[in-house]
N, C-alpha and C positions, 0 to 999 in steps of 0.2 A: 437369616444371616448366612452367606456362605462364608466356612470355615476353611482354611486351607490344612490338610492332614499333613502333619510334620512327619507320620511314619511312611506315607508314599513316596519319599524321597522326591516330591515334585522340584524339579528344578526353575519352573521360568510360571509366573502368574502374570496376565493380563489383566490390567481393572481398567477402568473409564474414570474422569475424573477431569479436571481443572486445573492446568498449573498459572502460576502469576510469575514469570520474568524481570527484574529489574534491577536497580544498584539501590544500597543502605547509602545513611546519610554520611559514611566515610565513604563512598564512591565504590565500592566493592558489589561484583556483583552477586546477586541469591535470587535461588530459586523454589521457589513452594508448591507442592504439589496436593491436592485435595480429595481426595478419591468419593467417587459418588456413588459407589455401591458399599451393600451392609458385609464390610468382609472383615474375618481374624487373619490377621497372619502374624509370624514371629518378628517381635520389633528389634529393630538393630541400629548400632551406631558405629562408624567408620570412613576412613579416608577414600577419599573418591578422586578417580580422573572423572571431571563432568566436560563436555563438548557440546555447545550449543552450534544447533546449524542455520544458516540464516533462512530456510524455510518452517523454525519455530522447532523442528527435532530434539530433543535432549538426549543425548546416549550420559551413559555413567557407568562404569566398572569400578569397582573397590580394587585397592592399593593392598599387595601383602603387606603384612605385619612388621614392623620395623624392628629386627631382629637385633639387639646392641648386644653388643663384650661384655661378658663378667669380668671384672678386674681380676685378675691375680693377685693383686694387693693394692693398698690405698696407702696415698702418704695428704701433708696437710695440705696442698693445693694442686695437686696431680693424681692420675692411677696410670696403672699398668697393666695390656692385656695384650690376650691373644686371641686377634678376627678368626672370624671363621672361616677367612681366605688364607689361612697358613702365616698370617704378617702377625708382628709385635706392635702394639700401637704407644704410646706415652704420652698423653694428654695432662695438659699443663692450664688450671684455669685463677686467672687471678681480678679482681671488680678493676674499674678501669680507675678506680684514686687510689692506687697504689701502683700506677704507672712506674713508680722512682725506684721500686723496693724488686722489681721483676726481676732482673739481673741477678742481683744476689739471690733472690726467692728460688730462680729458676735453676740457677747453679747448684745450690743446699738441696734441689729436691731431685736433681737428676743426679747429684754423687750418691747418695741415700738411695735411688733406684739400683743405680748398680752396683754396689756393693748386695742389694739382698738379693738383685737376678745373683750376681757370682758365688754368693754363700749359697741360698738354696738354690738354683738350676743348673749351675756349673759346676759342680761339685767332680773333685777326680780323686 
């Protein structure tokens, strides 16, 4: 069995192997790859750009890590934060059968926001 050493800090492994290209029964395409040699390596799971090329190539690069806002605070169908791009965000979520009740919902939760941004963060 070749082992791949996690303390080498190896960056890039070649193995040999078999992949099978095709769509699931929702039309969506997947691809699986088989490896034919006895190797360990570190398993992992994550978002991927995959590019097939049409002479059978597969490239794939992982996606960083989707970095979300900690709220600042939660109210009952909204929060409020601050990106890591310097903006204020206000995010407003309500099921879609309570369509009628939005207006009012949305109104009660964005005076309720700013009254507690102007109590706690505008404070003079």
């Amino acid at each position: 069995m070749k082992k791949i050493n996690k303390k080498k800090n190896q960056r890039e492994v070649t193995l040999d192997g078999m992949m099978t290209i095709g769509k699931s029964g929702n039309n969506l395409r997947q691809a699986d790859f088989q490896c034919c040699e006895d190797v360990e390596i570190e398993a992992f799971v994550g978002r991927f750009k995959v590019q097939g090329m049409h002479n059978g190539d597969v490239y794939m690069q992982e996606l960083p890590k989707q970095q979300r806002n900690k709220p600042l605070f939660r109210l009952d169908n909204s929060s409020f934060s601050l990106g890591r791009n310097g903006r204020y965000y206000f995010n407003f979520r309500l099921p879609e059968s309570e369509l009628s009740a939005l207006p009012k919902l949305l109104m009660k939760d964005a005076r309720e926001a700013a009254a507690k941004i102007t109590k706690t963060y505008l404070k003079n």
